[in-house]
N, CA and C of each residue as an Amber inpcrd file, in Angstrom:
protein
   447
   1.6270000   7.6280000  36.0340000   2.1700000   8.0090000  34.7290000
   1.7100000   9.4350000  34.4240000   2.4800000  10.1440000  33.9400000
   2.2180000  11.5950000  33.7590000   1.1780000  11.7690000  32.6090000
   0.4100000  12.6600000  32.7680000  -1.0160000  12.7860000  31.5030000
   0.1220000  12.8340000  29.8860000   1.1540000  13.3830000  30.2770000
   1.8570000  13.6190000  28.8260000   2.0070000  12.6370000  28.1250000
   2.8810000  11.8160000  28.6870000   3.2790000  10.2680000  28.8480000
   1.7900000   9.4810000  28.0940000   0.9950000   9.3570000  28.9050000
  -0.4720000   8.9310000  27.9750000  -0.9420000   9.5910000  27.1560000
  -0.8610000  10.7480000  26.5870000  -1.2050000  11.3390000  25.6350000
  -0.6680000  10.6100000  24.6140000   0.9260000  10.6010000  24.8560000
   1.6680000  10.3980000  23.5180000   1.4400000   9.1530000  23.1660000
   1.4750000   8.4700000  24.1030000   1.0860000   6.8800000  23.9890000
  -0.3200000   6.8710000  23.2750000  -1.3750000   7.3080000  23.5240000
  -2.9630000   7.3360000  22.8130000  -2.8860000   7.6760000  21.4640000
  -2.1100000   8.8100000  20.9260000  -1.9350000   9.1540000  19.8580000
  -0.9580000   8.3690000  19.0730000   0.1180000   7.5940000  19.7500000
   0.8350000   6.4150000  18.9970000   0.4490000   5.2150000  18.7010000
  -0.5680000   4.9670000  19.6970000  -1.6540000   3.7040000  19.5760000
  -2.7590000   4.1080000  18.2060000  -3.2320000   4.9570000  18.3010000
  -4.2840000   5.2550000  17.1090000  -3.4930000   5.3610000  15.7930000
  -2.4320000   6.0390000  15.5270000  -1.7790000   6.2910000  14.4160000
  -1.2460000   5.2840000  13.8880000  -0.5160000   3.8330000  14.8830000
  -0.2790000   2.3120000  14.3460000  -1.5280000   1.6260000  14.0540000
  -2.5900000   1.8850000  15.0140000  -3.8250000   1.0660000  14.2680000
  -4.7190000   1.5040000  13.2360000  -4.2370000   2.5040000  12.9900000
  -5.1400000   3.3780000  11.7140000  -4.1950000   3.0050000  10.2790000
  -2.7480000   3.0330000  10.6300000  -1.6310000   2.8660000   9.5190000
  -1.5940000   0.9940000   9.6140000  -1.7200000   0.6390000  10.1690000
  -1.9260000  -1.3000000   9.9560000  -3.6310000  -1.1200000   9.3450000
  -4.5740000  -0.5750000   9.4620000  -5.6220000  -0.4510000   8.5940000
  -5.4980000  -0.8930000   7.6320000  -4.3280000   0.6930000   7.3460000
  -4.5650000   1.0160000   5.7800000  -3.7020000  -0.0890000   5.0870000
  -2.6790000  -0.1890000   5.7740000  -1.5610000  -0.9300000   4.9670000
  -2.2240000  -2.3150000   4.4410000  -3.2290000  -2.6020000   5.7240000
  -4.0640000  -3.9910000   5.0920000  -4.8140000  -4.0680000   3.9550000
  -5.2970000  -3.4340000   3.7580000  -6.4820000  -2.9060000   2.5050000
  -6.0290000  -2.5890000   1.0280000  -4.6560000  -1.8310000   1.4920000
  -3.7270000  -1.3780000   0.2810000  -3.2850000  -2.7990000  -0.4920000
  -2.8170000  -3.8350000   0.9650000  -2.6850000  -5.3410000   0.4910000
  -3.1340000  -6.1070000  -0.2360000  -4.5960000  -5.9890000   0.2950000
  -5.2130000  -7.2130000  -0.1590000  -6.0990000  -6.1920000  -1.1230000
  -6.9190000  -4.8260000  -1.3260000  -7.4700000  -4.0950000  -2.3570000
  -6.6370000  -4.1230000  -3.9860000  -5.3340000  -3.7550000  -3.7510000
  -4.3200000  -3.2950000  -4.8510000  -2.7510000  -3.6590000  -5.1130000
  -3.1110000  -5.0810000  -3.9200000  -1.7500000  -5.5380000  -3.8270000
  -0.3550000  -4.7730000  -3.9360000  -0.5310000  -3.7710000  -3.0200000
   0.4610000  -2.7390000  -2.8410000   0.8930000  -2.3760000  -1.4990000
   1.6860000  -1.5940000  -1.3760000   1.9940000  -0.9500000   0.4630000
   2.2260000   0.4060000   0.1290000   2.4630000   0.6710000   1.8040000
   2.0630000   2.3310000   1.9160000   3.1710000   2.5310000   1.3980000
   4.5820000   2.7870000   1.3490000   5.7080000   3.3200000   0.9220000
   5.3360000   3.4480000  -1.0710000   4.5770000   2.0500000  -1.1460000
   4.3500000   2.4370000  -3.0050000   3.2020000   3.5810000  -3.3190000
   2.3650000   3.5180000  -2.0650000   1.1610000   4.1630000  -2.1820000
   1.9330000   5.9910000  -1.8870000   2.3800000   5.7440000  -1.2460000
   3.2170000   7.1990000  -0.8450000   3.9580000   7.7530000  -1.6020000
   4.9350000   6.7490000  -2.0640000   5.7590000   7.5290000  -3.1270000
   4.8250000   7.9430000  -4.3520000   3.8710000   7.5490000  -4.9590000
   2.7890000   7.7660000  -5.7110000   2.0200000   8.9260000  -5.6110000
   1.9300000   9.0460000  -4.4970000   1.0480000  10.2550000  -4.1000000
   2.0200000  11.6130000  -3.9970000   3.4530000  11.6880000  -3.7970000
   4.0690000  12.7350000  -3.6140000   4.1180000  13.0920000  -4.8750000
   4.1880000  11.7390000  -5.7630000   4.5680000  12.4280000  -7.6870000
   3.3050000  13.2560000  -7.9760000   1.8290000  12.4710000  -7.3810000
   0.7180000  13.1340000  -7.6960000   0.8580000  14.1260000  -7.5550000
   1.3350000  14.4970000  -6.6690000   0.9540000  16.4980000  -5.7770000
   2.5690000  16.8800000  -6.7560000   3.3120000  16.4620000  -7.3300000
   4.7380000  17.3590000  -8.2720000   4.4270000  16.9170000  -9.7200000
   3.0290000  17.2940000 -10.0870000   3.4530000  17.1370000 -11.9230000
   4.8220000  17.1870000 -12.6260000   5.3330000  18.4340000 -12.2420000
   7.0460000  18.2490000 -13.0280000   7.6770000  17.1470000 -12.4430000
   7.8610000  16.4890000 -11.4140000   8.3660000  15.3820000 -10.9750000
   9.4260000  15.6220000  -9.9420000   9.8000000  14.7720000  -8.9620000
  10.1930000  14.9680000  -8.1890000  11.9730000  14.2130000  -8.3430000
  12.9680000  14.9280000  -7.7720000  14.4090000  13.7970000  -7.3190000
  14.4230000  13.2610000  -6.3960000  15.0430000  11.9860000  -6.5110000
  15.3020000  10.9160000  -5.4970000  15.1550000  11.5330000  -4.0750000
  16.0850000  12.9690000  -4.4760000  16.4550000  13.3740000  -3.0030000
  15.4540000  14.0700000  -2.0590000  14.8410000  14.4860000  -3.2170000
  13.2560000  15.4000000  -2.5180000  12.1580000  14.3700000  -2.6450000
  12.0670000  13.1920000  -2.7580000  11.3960000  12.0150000  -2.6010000
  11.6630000  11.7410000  -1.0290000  13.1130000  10.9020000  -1.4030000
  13.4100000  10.5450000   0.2650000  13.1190000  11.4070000   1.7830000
  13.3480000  12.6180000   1.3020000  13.3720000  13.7840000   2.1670000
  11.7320000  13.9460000   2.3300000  10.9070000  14.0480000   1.8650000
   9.0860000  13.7500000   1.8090000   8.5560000  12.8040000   2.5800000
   9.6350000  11.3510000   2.1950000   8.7980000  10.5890000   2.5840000
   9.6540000  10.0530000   4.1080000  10.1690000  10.6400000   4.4420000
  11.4210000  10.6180000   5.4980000  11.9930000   9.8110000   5.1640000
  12.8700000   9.0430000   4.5870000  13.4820000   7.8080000   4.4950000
  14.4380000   7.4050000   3.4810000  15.4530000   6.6830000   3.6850000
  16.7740000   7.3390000   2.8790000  16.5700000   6.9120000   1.1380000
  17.6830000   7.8410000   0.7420000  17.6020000   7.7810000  -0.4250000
  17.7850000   6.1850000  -1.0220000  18.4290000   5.1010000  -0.1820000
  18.4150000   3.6380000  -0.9240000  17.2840000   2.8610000  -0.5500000
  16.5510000   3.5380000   0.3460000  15.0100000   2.6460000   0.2370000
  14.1520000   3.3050000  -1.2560000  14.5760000   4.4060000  -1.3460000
  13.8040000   5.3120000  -3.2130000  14.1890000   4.7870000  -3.9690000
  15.4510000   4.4960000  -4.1920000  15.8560000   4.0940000  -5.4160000
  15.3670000   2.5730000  -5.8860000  15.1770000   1.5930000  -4.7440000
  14.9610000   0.4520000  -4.8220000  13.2110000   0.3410000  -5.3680000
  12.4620000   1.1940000  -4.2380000  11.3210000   1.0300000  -4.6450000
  10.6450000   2.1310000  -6.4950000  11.8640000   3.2460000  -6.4120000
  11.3860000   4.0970000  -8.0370000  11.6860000   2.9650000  -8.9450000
  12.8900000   1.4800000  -9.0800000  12.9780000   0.9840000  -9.4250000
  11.4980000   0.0780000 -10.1610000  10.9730000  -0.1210000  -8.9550000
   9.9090000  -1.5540000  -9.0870000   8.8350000  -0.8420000  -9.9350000
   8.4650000   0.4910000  -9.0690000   7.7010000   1.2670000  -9.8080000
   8.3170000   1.4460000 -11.5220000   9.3720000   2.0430000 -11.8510000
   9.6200000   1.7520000 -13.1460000   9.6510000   0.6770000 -13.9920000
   9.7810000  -0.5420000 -13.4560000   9.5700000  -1.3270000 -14.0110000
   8.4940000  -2.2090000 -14.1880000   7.1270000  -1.7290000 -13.2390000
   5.7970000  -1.8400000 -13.2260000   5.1580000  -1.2870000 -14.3540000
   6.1970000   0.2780000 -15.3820000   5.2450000   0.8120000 -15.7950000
   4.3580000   2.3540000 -15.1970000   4.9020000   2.4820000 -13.9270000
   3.7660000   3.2590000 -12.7120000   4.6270000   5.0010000 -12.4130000
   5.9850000   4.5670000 -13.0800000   6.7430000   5.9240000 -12.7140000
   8.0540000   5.8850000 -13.7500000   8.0820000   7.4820000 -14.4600000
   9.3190000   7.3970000 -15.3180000  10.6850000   8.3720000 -14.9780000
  11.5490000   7.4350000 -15.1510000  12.4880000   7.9540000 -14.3670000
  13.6620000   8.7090000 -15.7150000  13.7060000  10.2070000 -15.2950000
  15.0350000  11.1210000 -16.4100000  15.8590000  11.6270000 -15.4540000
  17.1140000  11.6700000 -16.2810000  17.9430000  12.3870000 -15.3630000
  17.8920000  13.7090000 -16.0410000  18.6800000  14.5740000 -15.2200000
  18.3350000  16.5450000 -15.3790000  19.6080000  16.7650000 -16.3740000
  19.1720000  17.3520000 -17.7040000  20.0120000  17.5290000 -18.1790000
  21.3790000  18.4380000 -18.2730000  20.9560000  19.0170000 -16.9400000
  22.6670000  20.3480000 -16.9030000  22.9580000  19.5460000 -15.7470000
  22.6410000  18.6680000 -15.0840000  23.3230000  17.5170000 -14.0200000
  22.7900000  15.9340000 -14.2100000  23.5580000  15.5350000 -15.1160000
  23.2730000  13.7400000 -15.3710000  23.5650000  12.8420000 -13.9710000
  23.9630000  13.1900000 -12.8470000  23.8140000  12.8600000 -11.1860000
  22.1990000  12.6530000 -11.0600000  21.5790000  14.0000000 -11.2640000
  19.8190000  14.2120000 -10.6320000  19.0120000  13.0440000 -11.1300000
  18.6500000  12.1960000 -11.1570000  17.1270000  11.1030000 -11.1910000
  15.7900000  11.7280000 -10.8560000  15.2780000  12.2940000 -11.6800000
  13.7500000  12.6700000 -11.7920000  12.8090000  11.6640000 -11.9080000
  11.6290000  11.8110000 -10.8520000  10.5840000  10.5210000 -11.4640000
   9.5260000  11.5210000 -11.2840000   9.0220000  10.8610000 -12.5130000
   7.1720000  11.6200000 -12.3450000   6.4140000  10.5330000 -12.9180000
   5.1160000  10.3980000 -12.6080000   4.1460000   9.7230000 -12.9890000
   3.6230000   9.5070000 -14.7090000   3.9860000   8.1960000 -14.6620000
   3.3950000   7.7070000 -15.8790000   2.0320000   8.1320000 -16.3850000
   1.0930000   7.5020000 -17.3820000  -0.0710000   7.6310000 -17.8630000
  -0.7640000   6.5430000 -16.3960000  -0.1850000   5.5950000 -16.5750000
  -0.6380000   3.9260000 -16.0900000  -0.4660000   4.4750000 -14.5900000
   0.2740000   5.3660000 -13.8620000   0.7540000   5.3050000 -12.6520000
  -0.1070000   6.3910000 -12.0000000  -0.5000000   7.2730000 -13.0000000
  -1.5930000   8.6000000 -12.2050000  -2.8620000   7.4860000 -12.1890000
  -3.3370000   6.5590000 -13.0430000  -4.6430000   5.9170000 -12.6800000
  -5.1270000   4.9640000 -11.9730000  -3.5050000   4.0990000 -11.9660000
  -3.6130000   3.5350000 -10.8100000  -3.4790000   4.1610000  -8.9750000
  -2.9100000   5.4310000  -9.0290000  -2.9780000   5.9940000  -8.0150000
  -4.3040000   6.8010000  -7.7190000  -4.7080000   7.1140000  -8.7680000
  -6.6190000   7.6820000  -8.8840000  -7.4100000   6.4630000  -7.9620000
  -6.9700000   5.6000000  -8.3870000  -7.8720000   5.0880000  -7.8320000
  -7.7940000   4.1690000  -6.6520000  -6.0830000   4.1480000  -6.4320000
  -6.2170000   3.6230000  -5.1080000  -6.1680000   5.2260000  -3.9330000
  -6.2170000   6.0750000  -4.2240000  -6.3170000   7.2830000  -3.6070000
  -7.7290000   7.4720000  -2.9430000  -8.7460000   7.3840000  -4.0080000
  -9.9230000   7.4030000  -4.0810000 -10.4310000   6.3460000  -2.8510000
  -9.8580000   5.1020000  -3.2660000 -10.5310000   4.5270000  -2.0290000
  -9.5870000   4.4850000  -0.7760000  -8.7230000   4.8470000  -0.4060000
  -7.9420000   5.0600000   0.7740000  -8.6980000   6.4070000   1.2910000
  -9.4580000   7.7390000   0.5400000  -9.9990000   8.3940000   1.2950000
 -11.1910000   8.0550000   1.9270000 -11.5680000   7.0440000   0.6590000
 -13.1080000   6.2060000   1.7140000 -12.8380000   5.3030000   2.9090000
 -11.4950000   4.7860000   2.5330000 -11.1890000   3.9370000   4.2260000
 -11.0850000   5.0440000   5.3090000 -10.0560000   6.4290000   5.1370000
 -10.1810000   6.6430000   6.3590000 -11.4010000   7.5680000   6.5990000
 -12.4960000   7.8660000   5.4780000 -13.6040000   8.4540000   5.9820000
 -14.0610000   7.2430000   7.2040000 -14.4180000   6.1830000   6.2380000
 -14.6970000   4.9700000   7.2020000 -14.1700000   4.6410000   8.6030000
 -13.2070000   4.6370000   8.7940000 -12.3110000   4.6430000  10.1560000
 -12.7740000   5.4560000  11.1200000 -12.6760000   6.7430000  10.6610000
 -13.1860000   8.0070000  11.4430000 -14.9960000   8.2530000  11.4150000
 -15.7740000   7.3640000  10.9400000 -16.7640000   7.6150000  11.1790000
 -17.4730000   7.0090000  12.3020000 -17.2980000   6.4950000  13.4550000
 -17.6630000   6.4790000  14.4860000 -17.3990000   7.7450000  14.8800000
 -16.8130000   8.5780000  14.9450000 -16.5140000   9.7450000  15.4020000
 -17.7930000  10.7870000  14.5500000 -18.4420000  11.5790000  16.1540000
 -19.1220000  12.9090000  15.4790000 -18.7380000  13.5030000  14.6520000
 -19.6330000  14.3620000  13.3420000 -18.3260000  15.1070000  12.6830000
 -17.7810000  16.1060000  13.7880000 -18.8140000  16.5660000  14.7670000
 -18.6030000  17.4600000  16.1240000 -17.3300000  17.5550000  16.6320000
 -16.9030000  15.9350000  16.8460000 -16.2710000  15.2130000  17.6440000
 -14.5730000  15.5290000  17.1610000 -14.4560000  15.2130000  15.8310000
 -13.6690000  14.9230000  14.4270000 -13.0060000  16.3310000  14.2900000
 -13.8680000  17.5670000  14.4100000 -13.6530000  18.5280000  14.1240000
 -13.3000000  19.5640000  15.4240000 -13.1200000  18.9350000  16.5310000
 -12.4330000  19.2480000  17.7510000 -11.2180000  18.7410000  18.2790000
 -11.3490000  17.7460000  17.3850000  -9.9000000  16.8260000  17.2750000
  -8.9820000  17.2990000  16.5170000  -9.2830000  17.4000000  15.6580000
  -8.7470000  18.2350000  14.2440000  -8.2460000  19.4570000  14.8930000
  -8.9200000  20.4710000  15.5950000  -8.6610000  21.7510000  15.9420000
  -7.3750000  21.8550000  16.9690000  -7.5930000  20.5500000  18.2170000
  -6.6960000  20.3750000  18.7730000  -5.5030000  19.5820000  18.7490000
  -5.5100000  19.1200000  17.8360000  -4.4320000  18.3840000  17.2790000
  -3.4020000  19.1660000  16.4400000  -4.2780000  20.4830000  15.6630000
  -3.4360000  21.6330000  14.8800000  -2.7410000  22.4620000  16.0460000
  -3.4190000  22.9450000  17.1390000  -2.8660000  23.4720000  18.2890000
  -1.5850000  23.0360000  18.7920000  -1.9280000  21.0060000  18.9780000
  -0.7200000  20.3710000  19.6970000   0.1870000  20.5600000  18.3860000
   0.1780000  20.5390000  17.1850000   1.2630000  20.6540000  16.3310000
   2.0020000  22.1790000  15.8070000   1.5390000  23.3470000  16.1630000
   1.6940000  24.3900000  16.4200000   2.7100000  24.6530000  17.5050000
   1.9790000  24.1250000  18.8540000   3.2090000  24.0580000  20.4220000
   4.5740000  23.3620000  20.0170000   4.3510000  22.3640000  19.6460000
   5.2060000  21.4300000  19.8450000   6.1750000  21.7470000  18.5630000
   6.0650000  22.3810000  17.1960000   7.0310000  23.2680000  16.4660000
   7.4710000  24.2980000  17.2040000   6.9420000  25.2880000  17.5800000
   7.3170000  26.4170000  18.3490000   8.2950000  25.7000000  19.5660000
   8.1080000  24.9610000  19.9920000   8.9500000  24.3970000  21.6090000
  10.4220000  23.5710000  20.9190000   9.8050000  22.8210000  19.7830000
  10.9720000  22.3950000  18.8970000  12.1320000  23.0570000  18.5670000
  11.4340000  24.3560000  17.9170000  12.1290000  25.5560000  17.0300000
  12.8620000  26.3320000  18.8510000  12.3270000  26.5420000  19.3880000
  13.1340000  26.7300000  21.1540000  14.3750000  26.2780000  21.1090000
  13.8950000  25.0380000  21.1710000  15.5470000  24.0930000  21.6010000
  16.1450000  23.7290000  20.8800000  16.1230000  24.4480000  19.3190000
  17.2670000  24.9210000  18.2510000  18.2190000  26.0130000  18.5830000
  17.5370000  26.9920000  19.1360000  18.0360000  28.3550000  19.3180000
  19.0080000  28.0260000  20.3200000
């Protein structure tokens, strides 16, 4: 098998068992999943709030998996949804009062899980990984952006 071939495979193996981690914890911690935890966190980082369409487009994934889940969230209480007033089409959601604190704090401890995860790892170790992992994502845009041209 070519070293590439196992690379990609090592790094697809760690990234499903690190994301079944989290998704477990999110479960049984806050009775939630990553797609609620995600869409949450993109409103966090857009105070003015974000559209459906720059939601879906964030979180890769189409606009009728957003609408279903901005739904639950709105009706949790966790996200408020306006439409734009020079286009009544646009659906804006931004974070509630109830929805920034519940995301405070499941944020908070999702950074302690994956401190946790990654702490078998040197920070030495962590921080060579990190370096080369920015490298492999650097090549692999540049080689991408190639076979556009």
């Amino acid at each position: 098998m070519k070293s590439e071939l196992r690379l990609w495979l090592r790094l697809l193996t760690c990234t499903n068992m690190i994301e079944a981690e989290l998704r477990r914890r999110l479960r049984e911690k806050f009775n939630t999943t990553l797609p609620r935890f995600d869409l949450l966190a993109a409103l966090d980082r857009a105070p003015e709030g974000l559209s459906l369409g720059e939601i879906s487009g964030r979180m890769m994934v189409s606009n009728g998996n957003i609408t279903g889940l901005a739904a639950r969230l709105e009706a949790e209480g966790l996200v408020a949804r306006r439409t734009e007033p020079h286009d009544r089409r646009v659906v804006r959601l931004t974070l509630t009062e109830a929805g920034a604190a519940a995301f405070a704090e499941q944020s908070a401890a999702h950074a302690g899980w994956v401190a946790e995860i990654f702490s078998a790892l040197p920070p030495h170790e962590r921080e060579a990984l990190h370096r080369l992992l920015g490298r492999t994502k650097s090549a692999l845009t540049e080689a991408l952006e190639g076979e556009e041209a």
